[in-house]
N, C-alpha and C positions, 0 to 999 in steps of 0.2 A: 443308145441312151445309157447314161451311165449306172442309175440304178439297177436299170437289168444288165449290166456288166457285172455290177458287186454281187449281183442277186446270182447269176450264173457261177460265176466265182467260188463264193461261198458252196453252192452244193456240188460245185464241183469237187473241190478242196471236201468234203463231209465224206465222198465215194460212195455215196449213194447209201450211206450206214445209220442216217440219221431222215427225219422228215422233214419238210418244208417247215415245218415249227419254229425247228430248232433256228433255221437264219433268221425269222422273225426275232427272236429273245437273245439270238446274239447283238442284230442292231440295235435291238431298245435298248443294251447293256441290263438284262436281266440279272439280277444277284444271288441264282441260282447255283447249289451244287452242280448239275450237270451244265449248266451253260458256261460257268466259271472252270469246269472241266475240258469242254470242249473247246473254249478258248486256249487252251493249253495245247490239248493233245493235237490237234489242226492245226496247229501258230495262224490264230486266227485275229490275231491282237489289234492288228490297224483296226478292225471294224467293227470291235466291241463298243456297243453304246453312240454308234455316229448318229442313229438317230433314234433316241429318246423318247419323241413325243409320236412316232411313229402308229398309226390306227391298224389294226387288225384289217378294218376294211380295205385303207388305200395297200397294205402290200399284198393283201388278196388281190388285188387289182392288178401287179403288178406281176403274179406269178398266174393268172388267168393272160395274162399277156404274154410270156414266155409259152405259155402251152398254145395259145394261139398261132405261135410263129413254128412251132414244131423245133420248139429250142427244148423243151423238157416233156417229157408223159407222166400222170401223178396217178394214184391207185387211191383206191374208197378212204385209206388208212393213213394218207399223205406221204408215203413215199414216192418215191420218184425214181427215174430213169432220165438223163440226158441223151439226146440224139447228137451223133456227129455231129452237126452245126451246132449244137450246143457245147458240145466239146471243145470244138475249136475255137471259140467265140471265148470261151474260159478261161483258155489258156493263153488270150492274149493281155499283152500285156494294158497295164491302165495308166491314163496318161496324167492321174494325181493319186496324190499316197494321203495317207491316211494316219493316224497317232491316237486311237480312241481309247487304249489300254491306259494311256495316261492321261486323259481327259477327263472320259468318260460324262457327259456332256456338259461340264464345268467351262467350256470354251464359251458356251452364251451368257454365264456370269460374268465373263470377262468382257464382252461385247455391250454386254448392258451398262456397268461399268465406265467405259472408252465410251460408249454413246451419251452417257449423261454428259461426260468431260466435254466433250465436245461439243455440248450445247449449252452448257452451260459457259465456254468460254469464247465460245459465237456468240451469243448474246449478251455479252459481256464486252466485248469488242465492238456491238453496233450501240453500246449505250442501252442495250434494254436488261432492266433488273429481273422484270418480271416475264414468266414465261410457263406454259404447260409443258412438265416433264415427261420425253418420252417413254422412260422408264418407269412403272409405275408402281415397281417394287419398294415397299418401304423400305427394307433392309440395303439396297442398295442404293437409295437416297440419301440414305444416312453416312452408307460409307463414303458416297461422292462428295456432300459438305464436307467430312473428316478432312480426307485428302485434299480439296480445293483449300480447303483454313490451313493445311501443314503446308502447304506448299503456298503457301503469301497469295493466293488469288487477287485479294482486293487491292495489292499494290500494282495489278494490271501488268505483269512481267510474265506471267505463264505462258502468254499463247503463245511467240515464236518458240520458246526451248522444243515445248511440247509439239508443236509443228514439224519441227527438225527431228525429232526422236522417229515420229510417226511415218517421214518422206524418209531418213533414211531406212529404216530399217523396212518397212516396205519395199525399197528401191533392191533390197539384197535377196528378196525372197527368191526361193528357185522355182517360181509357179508364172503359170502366159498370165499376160497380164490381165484378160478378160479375170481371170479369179483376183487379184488385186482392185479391179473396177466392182466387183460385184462386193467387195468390204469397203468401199468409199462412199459405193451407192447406197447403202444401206444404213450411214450415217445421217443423223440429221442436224442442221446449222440454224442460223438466223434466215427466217424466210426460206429453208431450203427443206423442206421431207424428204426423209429417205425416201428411197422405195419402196413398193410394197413388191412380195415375191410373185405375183402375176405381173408386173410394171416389168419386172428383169427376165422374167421365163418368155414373154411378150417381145423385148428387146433384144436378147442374144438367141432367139428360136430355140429355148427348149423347155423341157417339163420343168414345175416348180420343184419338183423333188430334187432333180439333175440340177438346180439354180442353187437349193440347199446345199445338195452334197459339194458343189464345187467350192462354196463359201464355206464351210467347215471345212474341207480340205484348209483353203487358206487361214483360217483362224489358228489351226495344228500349225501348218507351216511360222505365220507370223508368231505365236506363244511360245516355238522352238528358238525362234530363233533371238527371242526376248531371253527365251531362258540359258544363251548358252553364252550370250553377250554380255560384257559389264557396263556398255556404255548408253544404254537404256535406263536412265535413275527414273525417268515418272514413268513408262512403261512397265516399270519391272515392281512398281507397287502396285499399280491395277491389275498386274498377273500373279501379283501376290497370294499365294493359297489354290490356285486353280491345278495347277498340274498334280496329281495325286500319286505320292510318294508311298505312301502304303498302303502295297498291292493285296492285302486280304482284305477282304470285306470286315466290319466289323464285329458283328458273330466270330468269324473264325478268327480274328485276333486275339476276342477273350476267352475262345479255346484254345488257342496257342500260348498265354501268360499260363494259364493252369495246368497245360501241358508238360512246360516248361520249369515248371515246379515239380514234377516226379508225377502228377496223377494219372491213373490210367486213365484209358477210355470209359470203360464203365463208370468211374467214379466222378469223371468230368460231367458224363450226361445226368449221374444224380444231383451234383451241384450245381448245375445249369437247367435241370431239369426242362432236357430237351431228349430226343429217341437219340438211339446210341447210332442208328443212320446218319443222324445229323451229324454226330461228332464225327463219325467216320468221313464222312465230306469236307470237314474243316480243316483236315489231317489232310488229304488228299489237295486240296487249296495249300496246305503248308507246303508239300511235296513239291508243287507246280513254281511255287514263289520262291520259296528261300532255298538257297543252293546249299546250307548248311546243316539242314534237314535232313536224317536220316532213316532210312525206310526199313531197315537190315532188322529191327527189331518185330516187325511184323512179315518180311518176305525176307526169306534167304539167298543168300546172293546167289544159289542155283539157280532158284525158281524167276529170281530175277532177269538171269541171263537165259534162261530159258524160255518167256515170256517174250521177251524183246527178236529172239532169235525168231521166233515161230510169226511174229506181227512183221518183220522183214520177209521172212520166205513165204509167208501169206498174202500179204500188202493189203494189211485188214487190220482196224482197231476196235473191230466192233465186240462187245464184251457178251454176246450173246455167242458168236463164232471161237472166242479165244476160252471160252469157259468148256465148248465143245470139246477141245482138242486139247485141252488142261483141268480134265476135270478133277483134280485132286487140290485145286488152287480155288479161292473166294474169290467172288468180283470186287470186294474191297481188296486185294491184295493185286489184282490185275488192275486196278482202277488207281494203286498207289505207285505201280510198276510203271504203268503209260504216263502217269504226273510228272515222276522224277528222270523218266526219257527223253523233257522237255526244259525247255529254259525260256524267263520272261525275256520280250528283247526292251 
């Protein structure tokens, strides 16, 4: 199942240095210092935030299943231990990829979006004006009239362009076609309801999660390939805004303007009046993103080289082990060393 492939994965890829927690607040795309860290120092980017609305419950469920199979052993404190089957199980490869560093679940904005479009020019094409929208967001009700009025809807020309946008650029994706059925099925027409995700988990035998994931898979896919194309003009407005271009969170952006002004650390967290942890986190977010970021002012490029050496002939980035065996070093400084060891992809 593919959730307990990601779910393996991820603690594999951790090396057993982090808890079961932590994949939790990676997939919800948590906007945490340390989860926005760990995204980093793990290149753990595909599967930040794929899923969102994700319950504490169902991935409890889902790592009670992994232990049940004797794929993982977890301790009173939620660490873990994988068994060889889980090992090997982790290390295979996965047969869809993932983009949620640049998402981060803004792909179902865009679905919501393409799904009014599409109903609204289904029923528009069978002569009905009126209709229950399935999107029931006002904000994106609004944006859907916007763009149906810029784009001439009421002189009835929209549906083929927008047809052909959608068949070709579908037709290119590089995913099996069941994940292209499962974003068709999930549309809704004149007279046609989508799906519901027990209708699709029901229909291609597998969990609703594993029905989710494969369709966000393809949502990544189709939004790349909107975004890398010119000849998408009405796809490439309803993908308008969705891929997120700037990689700090907000907080550590307006720590980075102030930064970027000469102020220290200290002086940032009194005019931001936030703990000076925090700033140090924002910094360390700086370190991980911007490749122009300089770290030399708070670690020397000994200590630097020295850090990085000891995390290779260790094969450890855990800050509790690297603090051990460098105790003359801060974990902000070892925490600033493991950021800028790392590059977004």
């Amino acid at each position: 199942m593919l959730i307990q492939q990601i779910l393996l994965k991820i603690l594999h890829t951790f090396q057993q240095e982090r808890t079961v927690s932590a994949a939790f607040h990676l997939l919800k795309g948590k906007r945490s210092g340390q989860t926005i860290q760990d995204v980093g120092l793990y290149k753990l980017y595909q599967f930040f935030g794929i899923l969102p609305k994700l319950s504490r419950q169902k991935f409890e469920q889902q790592i009670d299943l992994l232990f049940a199979k004797n794929y993982i052993d977890i301790d009173e404190n939620g660490y873990y231990t994988l068994s060889e089957t889980g090992r090997e199980l982790a290390t295979e490869s996965l047969k869809v990829t993932f983009d949620g560093w640049h998402y981060r679940g803004n792909e179902h904005l865009f679905f919501g979006r393409l799904s009014l479009v599409v109903q609204s020019l289904s029923h528009q094409a069978n002569g009905q004006k009126a209709f229950i929208p399935i999107e029931r967001n006002e904000q994106i009700q609004g944006w859907v009239r916007q763009f149906l009025m810029a784009n001439h809807f009421l002189q009835r020309t929209l549906q083929q362009p927008f047809y052909d946008e959608m068949n070709r650029s579908l037709t290119k994706l590089p995913v099996e076609d069941r994940i292209k059925e499962l974003l068709i099925y999930r549309l809704t027409g004149y007279n046609e309801p989508g799906f519901t995700w027990q209708q699709l988990a029901f229909g291609y035998h597998m969990q609703e999660m594993d029905a989710q994931l494969y369709y966000i898979s393809g949502l990544h896919a189709w939004l790349n390939e909107i975004e890398q194309q010119v000849n998408y003009p009405l796809l490439a407005q309803i993908a308008s805004g969705i891929r997120v271009e700037a990689l700090l969170t907000m907080s550590a952006h307006e720590t980075a303007q102030l930064f970027k002004k000469g102020h220290s650390i200290e002086a940032i967290s009194q005019i931001r009046r936030l703990k000076t942890n925090t700033i140090e986190d924002h910094l360390v977010e700086m370190a991980m993103n911007e490749p122009n970021f300089s770290i030399d002012e708070f670690v020397t490029i000994e200590d630097q080289q020295q850090i990085l050496l000891i995390v290779e002939d260790y094969g450890t980035k855990r800050l509790k082990t690297l603090k051990e065996l460098l105790p003359h070093v801060s974990y902000f400084q070892l925490r600033l060393t493991l950021a800028k060891g790392v590059t977004t992809t």
